[in-house]
C-alpha positions in Angstrom: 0.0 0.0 0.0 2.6 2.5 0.7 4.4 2.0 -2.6 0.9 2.6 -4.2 0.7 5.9 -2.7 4.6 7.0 -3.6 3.5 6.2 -6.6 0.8 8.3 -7.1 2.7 11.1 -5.4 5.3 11.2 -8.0 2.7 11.5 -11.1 1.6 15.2 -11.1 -1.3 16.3 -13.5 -0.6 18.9 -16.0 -1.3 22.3 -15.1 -4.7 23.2 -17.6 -5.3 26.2 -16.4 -5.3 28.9 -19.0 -1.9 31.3 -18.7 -2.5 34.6 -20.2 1.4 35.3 -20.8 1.7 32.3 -22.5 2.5 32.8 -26.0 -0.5 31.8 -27.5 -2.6 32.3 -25.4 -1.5 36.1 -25.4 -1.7 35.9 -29.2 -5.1 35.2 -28.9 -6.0 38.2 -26.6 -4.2 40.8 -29.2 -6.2 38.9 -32.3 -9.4 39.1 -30.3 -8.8 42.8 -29.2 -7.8 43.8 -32.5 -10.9 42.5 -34.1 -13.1 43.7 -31.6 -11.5 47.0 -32.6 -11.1 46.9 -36.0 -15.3 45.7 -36.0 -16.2 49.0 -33.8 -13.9 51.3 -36.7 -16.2 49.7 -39.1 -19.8 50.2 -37.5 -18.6 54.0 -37.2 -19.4 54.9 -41.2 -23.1 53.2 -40.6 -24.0 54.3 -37.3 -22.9 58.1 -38.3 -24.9 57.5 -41.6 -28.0 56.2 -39.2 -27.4 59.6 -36.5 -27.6 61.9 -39.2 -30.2 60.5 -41.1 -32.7 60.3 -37.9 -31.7 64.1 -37.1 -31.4 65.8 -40.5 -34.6 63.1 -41.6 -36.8 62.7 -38.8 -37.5 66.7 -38.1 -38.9 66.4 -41.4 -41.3 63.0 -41.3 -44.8 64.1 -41.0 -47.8 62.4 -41.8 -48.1 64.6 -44.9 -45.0 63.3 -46.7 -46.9 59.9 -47.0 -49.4 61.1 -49.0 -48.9 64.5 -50.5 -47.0 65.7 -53.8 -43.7 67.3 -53.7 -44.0 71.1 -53.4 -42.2 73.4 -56.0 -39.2 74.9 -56.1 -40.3 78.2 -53.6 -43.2 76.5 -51.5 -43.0 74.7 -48.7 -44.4 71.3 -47.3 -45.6 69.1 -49.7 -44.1 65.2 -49.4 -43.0 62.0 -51.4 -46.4 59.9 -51.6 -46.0 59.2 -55.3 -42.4 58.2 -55.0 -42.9 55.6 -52.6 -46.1 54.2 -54.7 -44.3 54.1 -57.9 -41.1 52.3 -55.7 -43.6 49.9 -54.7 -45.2 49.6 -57.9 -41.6 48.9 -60.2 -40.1 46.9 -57.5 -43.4 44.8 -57.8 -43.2 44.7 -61.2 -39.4 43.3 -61.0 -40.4 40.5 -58.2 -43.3 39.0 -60.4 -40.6 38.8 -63.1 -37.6 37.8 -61.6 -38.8 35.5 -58.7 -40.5 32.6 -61.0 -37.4 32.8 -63.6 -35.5 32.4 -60.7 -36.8 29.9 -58.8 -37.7 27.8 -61.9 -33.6 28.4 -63.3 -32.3 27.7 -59.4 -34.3 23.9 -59.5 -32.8 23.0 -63.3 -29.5 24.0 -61.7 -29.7 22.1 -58.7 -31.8 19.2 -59.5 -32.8 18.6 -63.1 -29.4 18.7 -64.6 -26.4 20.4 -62.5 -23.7 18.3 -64.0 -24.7 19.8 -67.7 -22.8 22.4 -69.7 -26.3 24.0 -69.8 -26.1 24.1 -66.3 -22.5 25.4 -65.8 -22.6 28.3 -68.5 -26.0 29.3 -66.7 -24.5 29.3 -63.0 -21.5 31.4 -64.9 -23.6 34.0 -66.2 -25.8 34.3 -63.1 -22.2 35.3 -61.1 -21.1 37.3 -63.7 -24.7 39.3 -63.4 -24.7 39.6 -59.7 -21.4 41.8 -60.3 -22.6 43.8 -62.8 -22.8 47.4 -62.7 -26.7 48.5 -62.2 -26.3 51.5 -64.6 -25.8 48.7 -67.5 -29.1 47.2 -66.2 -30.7 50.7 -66.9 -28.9 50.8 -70.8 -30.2 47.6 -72.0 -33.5 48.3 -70.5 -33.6 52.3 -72.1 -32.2 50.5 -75.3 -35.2 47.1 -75.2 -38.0 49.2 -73.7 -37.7 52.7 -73.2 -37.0 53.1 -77.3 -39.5 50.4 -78.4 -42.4 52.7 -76.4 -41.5 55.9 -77.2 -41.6 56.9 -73.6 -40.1 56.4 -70.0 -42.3 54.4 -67.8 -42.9 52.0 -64.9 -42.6 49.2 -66.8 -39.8 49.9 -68.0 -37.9 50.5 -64.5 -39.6 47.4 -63.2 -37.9 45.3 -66.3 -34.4 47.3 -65.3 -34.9 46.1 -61.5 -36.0 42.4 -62.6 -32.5 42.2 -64.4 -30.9 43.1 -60.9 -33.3 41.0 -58.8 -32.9 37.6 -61.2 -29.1 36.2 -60.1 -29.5 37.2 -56.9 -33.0 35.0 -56.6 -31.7 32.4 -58.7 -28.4 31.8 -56.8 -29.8 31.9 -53.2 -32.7 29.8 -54.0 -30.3 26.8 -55.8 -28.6 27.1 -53.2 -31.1 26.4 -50.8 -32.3 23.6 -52.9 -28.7 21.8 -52.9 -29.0 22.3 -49.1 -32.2 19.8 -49.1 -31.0 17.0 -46.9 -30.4 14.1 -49.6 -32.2 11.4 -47.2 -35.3 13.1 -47.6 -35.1 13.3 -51.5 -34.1 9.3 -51.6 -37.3 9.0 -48.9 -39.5 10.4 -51.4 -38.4 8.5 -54.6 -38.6 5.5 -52.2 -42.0 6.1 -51.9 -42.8 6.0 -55.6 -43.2 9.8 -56.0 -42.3 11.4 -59.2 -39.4 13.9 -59.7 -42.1 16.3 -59.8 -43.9 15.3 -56.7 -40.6 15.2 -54.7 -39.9 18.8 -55.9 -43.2 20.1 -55.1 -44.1 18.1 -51.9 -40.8 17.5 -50.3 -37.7 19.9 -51.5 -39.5 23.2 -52.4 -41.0 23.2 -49.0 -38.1 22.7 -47.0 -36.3 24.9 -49.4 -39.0 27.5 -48.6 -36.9 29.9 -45.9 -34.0 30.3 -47.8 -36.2 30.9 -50.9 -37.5 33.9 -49.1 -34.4 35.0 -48.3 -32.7 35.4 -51.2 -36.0 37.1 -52.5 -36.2 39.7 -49.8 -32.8 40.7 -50.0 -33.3 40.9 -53.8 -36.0 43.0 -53.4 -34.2 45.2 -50.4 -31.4 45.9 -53.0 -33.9 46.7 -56.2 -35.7 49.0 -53.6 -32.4 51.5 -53.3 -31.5 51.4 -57.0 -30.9 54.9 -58.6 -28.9 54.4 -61.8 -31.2 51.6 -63.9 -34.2 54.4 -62.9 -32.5 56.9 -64.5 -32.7 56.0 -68.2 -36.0 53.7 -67.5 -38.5 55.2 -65.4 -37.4 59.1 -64.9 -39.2 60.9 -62.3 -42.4 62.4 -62.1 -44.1 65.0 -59.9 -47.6 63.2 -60.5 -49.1 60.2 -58.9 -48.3 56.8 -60.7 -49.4 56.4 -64.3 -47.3 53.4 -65.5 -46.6 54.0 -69.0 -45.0 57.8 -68.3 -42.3 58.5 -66.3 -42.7 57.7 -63.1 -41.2 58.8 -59.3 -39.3 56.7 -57.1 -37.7 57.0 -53.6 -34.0 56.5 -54.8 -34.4 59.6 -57.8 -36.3 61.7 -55.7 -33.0 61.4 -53.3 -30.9 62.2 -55.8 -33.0 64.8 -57.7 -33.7 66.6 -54.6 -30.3 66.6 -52.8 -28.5 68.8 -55.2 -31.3 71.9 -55.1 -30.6 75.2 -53.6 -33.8 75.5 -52.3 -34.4 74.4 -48.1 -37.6 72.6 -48.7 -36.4 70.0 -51.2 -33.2 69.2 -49.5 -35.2 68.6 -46.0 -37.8 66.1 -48.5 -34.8 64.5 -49.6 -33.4 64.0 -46.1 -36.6 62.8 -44.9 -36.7 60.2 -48.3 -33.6 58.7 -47.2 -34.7 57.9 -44.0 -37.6 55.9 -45.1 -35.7 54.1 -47.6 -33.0 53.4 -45.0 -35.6 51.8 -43.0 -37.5 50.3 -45.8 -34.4 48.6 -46.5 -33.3 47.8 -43.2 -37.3 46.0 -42.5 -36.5 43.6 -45.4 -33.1 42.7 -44.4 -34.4 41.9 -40.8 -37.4 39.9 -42.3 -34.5 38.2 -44.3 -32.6 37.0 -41.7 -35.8 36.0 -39.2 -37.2 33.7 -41.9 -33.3 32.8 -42.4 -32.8 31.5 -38.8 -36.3 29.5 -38.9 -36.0 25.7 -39.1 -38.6 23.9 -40.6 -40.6 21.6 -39.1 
C-alpha cells in the first residue's frame, strides 16, 4: 500500500489552467482585441450615416410626406407619396418577373441537370450578373424598352430592376435547394413519388426559408436602386401612371439633394430615412425567416 501511494505522489497532472502570458494564449487576446476593434472602426461609417439621417430626416417626417405631392421649387411642405407608390409599384413589377425565372432556373440548376454544360454556362452567367454594374441594367432596358415605347415608364424600370433581382433569386434559392438533406429526396423516390412530386411536396418546402431570403434581400437591393431608374422610369411630380415616367424614392433622393432650395433638401433627407428603414425592415425579415428551421 505505501508504494501505491509513492507512486501516485510522484505522477503530477498537468497544469490546464489557461496562462494569459503564455504565447498563445497572449496571441489570442491581441487577435481578439484587434478584431473587436477593427469591428467597432467599421460600425462607425453606418452608425454616423444612421445619427444623421434620424436628425437631418426625422425633423422632417410628418404624416403629410406619405401622401402629398412634392411642393415646387419656392413652396414649402408638400411630401413623397407618389415616390414611394411608384417604388412599390416597379419593385413589384421586377419580383413578379424575376422571382418565378428564378426559382424555376435555381431547380434545373440544382436538380434537373447540375452536371450539364447548360447548367454550368447558366451558373456562370448568373455570377457574372450579380457583379454587374446597375447603370448597365438601366442601358439595355432604355435600349429594349424605353425606345421600343417611345416613352419612359414604370414598366420599363420594373424590367431594369428584374435584371438586378434575377441572379441574386436564382443563386440563393439553388442554393437552398442543394442544401435539401439528400435522405429526404431518396425517402421520397422510395415512396414512388415522381421527380415532380418530390420537388413540389418534399424539396421546395423545405427549401422555402432560404427561398424567401434570397427574394427579400433581392427585393431590399432593387428598392435602393438609382442608376437603372434613371434611363428607364425618370421621375415624375404626379401620382403613378405606368406607361409615363414615373417617381421613385432612390431619384427623388438624388433629384432633390442637389437643389438650392431648403424645402427640397429637407424632403430629400426625410426620403432617405424611409428608404433606409424600408431597406433595413427587409433585411431583418430576411434574416428572421433565415434563422427558422422547418418543421
Amino acid at each position: 500500500m505505501s508504494e501505491q501511494a509513492s507512486q501516485k505522489n510522484e505522477f503530477h497532472l498537468p497544469n490546464l489552467e489557461r496562462q494569459p502570458f503564455e504565447p498563445r494564449a497572449l496571441q489570442s487576446i491581441i487577435l481578439s482585441t484587434l478584431t473587436f476593434c477593427m469591428a467597432i472602426i467599421a460600425c462607425i461609417p453606418l452608425f454616423s450615416v444612421l445619427i444623421m439621417l434620424l436628425y437631418r430626416g426625422g425633423k422632417r417626417i410628418t404624416f403629410e410626406v406619405f401622401y402629398a405631392l412634392p411642393s415646387t421649387a419656392f413652396d414649402v411642405g408638400g411630401g413623397f407619396g407618389n415616390a414611394i407608390v411608384g417604388t412599390l409599384f416597379m419593385v413589384g413589377i421586377a419580383s413578379l418577373i424575376s422571382v418565378p425565372f428564378g426559382i424555376l432556373a435555381a431547380i434545373y440548376l440544382a436538380e434537373l441537370a447540375p452536371e450539364s454544360k447548360i447548367a454550368t454556362v447558366a451558373s456562370f452567367c448568373a455570377k457574372v450578373l450579380s457583379g454587374l454594374p446597375s447603370i448597365l441594367a438601366g442601358v439595355f432596358a432604355y435600349a429594349a424598352v424605353v425606345l421600343l415605347m417611345g416613352s419612359y415608364s414604370a414598366w420599363a424600370g420594373g424590367i431594369a430592376l428584374a435584371i438586378l433581382m434575377v441572379p441574386t433569386v436564382m443563386l440563393t434559392a439553388e442554393e437552398a435547394i442543394k442544401m435539401v438533406p439528400q435522405p429526404m429526396k431518396e425517402a421520397a423516390a422510395g415512396m414512388g413519388c415522381t421527380p415532380a412530386q418530390a420537388m413540389l411536396k418534399i424539396i421546395l418546402p423545405v427549401a422555402v426559408p432560404g427561398i424567401i431570403t434570397g427574394v427579400v434581400l433581392a427585393v431590399a437591393r432593387a428598392a435602393g436602386e438609382t442608376a437603372p431608374l434613371l434611363f428607364t422610369a425618370l421621375f415624375s411630380d404626379y401620382w403613378l401612371r405606368p406607361n409615363e415616367p414615373t417617381a421613385s424614392l432612390a431619384v427623388l433622393i438624388y433629384n432633390y439633394s442637389g437643389m438650392p432650395f431648403p424645402n427640397q433638401i429637407e424632403l430629400a433627407w426625410a426620403a432617405s430615412l424611409v428608404l433606409v428603414l424600408l431597406v433595413f425592415i427587409l433585411n431583418l425579415i430576411s434574416r428572421a425567416i433565415g434563422r427558422r428551421k422547418t418543421v
